[in-house]
Steps between C-alpha positions, in 0.01 A plus 500: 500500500187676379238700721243642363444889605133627444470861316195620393288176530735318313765246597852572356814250582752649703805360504749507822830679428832321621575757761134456656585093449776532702402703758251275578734195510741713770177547700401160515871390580529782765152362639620131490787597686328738775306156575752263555714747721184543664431109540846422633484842765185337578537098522752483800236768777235239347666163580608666831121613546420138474767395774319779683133301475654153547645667834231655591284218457663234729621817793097495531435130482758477744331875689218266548585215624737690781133693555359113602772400632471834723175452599537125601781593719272740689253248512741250700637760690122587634516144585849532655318737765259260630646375768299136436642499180839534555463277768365230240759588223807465734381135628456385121776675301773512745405199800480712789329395801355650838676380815365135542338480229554217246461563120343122359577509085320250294644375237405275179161432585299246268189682481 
């Protein structure tokens, strides 16, 4: 390989000794090999960085919907405390019934 070295205004070929030649091909090798170790350090803390995300990602999806499904629950048991209310919701859900008091279901109406 030629380079030309400038000297004076003038541009004189330079040629690159054998020694110089292959000190730059142990540099390159040295720096091709610094890489990959580098790259295969770094390529398992990546893939587990992506676990991390995916993780992270659906223990928030699933953060919010416990947050609704919190604030629902304290909704019904607002209700619960209304003494009406529970009244109501025991008579549908579970058939209760005052003394002599009769609970009249309908039942496939044709409307």
């Amino acid at each position: 390989m030629l380079y030309l070295k400038q000297n004076r205004g003038d541009m004189m070929p330079k040629k690159i000794t054998k020694q110089a030649r292959r000190r730059m091909t142990l540099f390159v090798i040295i720096f091709i090999f610094i890489v990959t170790f580098m790259c295969i350090n770094i390529f398992p803390d990546w893939l587990k960085i992506m676990a991390n995300n995916k993780e992270i990602a659906l223990l928030e999806s699933n953060y919010e919907e416990l947050l609704n499904n919190e604030e629902a629950l304290k909704a019904e048991v607002q209700k619960l405390k209304n003494p009406e209310y529970m009244e109501r919701y025991a008579k549908e859900k579970y058939l209760y019934t005052r003394p002599n008091e009769i609970i009249i279901r309908k039942t496939g109406t044709s409307d």
